[in-house]
C-alpha positions in Angstrom: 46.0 56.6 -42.5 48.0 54.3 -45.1 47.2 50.8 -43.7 51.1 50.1 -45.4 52.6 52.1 -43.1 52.0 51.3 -39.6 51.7 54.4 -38.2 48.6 55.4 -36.1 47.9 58.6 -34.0 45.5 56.0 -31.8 45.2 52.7 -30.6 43.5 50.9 -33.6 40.2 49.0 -33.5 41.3 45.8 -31.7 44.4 47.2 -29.8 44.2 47.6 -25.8 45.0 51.2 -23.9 48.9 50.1 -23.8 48.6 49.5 -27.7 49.4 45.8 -27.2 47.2 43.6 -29.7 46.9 40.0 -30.1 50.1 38.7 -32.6 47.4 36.3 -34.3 50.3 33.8 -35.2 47.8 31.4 -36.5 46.9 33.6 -39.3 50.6 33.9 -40.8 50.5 33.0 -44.7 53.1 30.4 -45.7 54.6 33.1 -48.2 55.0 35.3 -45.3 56.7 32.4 -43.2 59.0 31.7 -46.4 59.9 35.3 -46.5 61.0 34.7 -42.6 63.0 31.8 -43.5 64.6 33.7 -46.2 66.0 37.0 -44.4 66.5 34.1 -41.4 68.8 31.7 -43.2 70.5 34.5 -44.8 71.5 36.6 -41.9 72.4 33.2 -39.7 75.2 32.2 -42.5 76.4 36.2 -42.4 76.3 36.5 -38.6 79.0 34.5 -36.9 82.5 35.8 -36.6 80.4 39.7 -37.1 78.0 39.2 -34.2 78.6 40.1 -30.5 78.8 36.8 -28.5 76.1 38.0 -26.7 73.7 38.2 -29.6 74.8 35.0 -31.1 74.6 33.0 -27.3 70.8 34.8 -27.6 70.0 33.4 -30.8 70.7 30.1 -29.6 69.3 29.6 -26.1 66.1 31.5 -27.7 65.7 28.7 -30.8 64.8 31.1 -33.2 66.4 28.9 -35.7 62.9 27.0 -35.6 61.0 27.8 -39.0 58.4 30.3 -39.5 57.7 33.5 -37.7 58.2 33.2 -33.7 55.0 32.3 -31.8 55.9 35.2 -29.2 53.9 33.2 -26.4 56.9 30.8 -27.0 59.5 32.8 -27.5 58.0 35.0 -23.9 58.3 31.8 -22.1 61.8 31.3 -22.8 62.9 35.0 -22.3 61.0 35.0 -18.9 63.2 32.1 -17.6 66.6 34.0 -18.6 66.0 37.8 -17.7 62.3 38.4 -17.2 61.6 40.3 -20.5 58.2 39.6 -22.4 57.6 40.2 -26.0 54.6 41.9 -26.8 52.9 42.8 -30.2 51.7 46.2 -31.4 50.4 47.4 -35.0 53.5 49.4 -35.5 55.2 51.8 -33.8 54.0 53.6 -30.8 54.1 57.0 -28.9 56.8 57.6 -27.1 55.4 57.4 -23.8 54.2 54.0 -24.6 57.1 52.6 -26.0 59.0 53.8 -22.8 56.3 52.7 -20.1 56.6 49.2 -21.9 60.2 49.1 -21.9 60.4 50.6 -18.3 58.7 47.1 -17.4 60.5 44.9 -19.5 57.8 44.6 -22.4 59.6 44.2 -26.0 57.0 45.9 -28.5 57.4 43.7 -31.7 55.2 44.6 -34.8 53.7 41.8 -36.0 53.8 42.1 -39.6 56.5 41.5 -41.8 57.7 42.9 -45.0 56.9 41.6 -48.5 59.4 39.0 -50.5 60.2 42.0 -52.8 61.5 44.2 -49.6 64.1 41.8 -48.2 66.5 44.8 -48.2 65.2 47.6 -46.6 61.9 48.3 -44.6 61.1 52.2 -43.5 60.0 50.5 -40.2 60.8 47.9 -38.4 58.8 44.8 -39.0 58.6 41.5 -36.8 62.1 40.5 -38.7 63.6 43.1 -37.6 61.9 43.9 -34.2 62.5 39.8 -33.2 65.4 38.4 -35.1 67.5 41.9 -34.3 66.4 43.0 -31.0 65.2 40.3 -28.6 68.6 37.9 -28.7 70.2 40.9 -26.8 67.5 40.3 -24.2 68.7 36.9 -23.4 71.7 39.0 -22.2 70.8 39.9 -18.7 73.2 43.0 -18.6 71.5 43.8 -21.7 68.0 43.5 -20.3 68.8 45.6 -17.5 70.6 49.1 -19.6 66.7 48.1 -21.9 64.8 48.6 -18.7 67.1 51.4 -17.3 66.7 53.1 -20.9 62.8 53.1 -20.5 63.0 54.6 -17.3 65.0 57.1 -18.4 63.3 57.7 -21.5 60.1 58.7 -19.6 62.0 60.7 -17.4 63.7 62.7 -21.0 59.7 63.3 -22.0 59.2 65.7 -19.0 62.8 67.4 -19.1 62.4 68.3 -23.1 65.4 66.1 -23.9 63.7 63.3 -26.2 66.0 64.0 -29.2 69.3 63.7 -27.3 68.6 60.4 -25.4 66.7 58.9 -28.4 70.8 59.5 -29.9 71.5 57.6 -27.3 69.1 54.2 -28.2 69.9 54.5 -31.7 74.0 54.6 -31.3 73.8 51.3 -28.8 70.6 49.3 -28.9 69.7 49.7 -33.5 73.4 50.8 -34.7 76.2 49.8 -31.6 79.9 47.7 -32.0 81.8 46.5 -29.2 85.0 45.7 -28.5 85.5 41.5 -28.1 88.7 39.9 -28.0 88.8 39.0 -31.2 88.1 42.5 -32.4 85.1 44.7 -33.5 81.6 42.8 -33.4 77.9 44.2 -34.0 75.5 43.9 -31.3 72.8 46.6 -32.4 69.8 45.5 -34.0 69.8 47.7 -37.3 72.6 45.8 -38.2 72.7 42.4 -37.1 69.1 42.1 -39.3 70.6 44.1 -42.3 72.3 42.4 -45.1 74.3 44.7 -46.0 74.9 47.0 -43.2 76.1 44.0 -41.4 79.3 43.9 -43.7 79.3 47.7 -44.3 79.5 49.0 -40.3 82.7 46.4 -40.0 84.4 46.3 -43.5 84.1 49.0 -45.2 86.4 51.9 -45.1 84.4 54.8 -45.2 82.5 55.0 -41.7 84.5 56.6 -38.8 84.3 54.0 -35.4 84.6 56.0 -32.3 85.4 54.9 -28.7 81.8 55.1 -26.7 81.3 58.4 -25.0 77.8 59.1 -23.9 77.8 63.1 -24.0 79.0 62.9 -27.4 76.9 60.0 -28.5 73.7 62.1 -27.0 75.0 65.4 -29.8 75.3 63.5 -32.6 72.8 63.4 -35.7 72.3 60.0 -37.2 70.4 59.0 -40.8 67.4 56.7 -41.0 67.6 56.2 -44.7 71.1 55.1 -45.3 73.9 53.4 -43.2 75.6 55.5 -40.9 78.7 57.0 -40.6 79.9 56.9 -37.6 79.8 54.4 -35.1 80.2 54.0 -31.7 81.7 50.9 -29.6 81.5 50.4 -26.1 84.1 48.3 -24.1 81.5 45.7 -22.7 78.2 45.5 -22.1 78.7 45.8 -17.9 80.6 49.6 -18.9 77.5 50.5 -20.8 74.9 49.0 -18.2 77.5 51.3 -15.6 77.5 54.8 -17.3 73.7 54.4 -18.3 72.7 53.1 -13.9 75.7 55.9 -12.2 74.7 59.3 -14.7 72.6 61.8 -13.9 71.2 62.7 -17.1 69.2 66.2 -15.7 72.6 67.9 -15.6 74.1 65.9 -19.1 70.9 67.6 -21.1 71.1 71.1 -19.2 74.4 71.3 -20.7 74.7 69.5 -24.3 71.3 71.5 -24.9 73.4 74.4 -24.9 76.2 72.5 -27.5 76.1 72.4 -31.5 75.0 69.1 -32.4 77.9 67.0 -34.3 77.2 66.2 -38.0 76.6 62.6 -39.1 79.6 61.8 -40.3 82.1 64.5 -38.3 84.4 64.1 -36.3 85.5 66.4 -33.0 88.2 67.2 -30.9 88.6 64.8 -27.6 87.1 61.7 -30.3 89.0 58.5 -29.1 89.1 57.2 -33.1 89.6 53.5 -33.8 89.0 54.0 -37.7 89.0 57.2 -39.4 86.8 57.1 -42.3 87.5 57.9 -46.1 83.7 58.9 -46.5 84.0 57.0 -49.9 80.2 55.9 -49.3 79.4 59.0 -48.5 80.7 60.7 -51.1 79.8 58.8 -53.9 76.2 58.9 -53.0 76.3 62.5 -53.0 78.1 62.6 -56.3 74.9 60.3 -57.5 72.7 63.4 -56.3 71.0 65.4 -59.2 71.9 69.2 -58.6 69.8 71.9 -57.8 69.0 75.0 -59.2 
């Protein structure tokens, strides 16, 4: 295994059965505590007037202001009192099954390294930045915290029915890459963007992204990128409509037939698609003009 790349087949020396390991916040370095402070201070300045209420009334009751990395005993504490969630740190990411059992019983996994001053951008995988500043706000949010621990449930239940890949759309289109709908207008709640630079402005701003009304069977067909932003998005009304349609669906008879459908491209769009923006693919297109071509 490449030690920089968090991925293990097995619970590392030191980890328990459930993957959990000790965060060790006493051994932070100050440089890694600066780069906190850094991505921190630069994403608080971006965030308000982009960031779902919700997320931004998280970030606050939660004090994550406070410099350095989290202590997550502290940060636990605090989260316990509001919805009952825990966070919990792991050496990276996690099977499935483990990731879903700790979600099923409101357990936040958090890696509990961080990336490197020269990597402020972008990380392959999610890192304690991204894991605590982007995720675990949203679990101040108690309608929030229950569609998590509804998700879990139902994630273990899309292990034995053979439908991982649909509801794992499903996670990455609300909880790492949603908008919603606020009075004011379009705001970012998922965490893929509220801890990215960039994306934060892009999945807003720019032009080129389609944003689609919230539809779960369509959501659960779609194809998604892990290297680049996305292009499309998808915004739910409130959180209470997404906590609703997760709790009332039977997803056994939603698989049995979207199994049977095409899956939608990244970027297309299909008939029935309640549009809010209609994308130039601008982005999209200029990065593929940047591609070299092939023989």
């Amino acid at each position: 295994m490449n030690e920089e790349t968090h991925v293990h087949e097995h619970p590392p020396e030191g980890a328990s059965s459930d993957w959990t390991i000790p965060q060790n916040w006493d051994a932070y370095s100050d440089e890694e505590h600066r780069v906190w402070d850094t991505l921190f201070e630069r994403q608080a300045k971006l965030l308000p007037g982009r960031a779902s209420e919700a997320y931004l009334r998280g970030l606050d009751v939660l004090k994550l202001s406070k410099p350095g990395i989290p202590d997550f005993e502290e940060l636990s504490e605090r989260l316990m009192k509001l919805t009952g969630w825990q966070v919990v740190a792991v050496p990276g990411l996690v099977p499935d099954d483990v990731f879903f059992d700790h979600m099923a019983n409101r357990r936040f996994v958090a890696g509990n390294f961080i990336r490197r001053a020269d990597q402020l951008d972008y990380l392959q995988e999610p890192d304690v930045f991204h894991d605590v500043f982007g995720h675990v706000p949203m679990l101040a949010d108690p309608r929030f915290a229950d569609y998590l621990e509804a998700y879990g449930r139902g994630g273990l239940r899309a292990l034995e029915l053979g439908a991982l890949k649909q509801l794992a759309r499903l996670y990455w289109y609300t909880v790492e890459f949603g908008l919603i709908e606020e009075e004011e207008g379009l705001r970012i709640y998922g965490s893929g963007i509220v801890s990215s630079y960039s994306e934060s402005q892009f999945a807003l701003e720019d032009p080129s992204p389609n944003r689609i009304r919230f539809d779960l069977k369509r959501v659960m067909r779609t194809d998604y990128r892990i290297d680049d932003f996305q292009q499309n998005y998808f915004v739910i009304p409130s959180f209470d409509e997404l906590l609703r349609v997760t709790v009332e669906s039977d997803f056994a008879p939603l698989y049995a037939e979207i199994l049977d459908q095409p899956d939608i491209a990244v970027a297309e769009l299909v008939p029935g698609d309640d549009i809010i923006t209609n994308g130039t693919q601008a982005y999209a297109k200029a990065k593929a003009a940047q591609m070299p071509e092939t023989a």
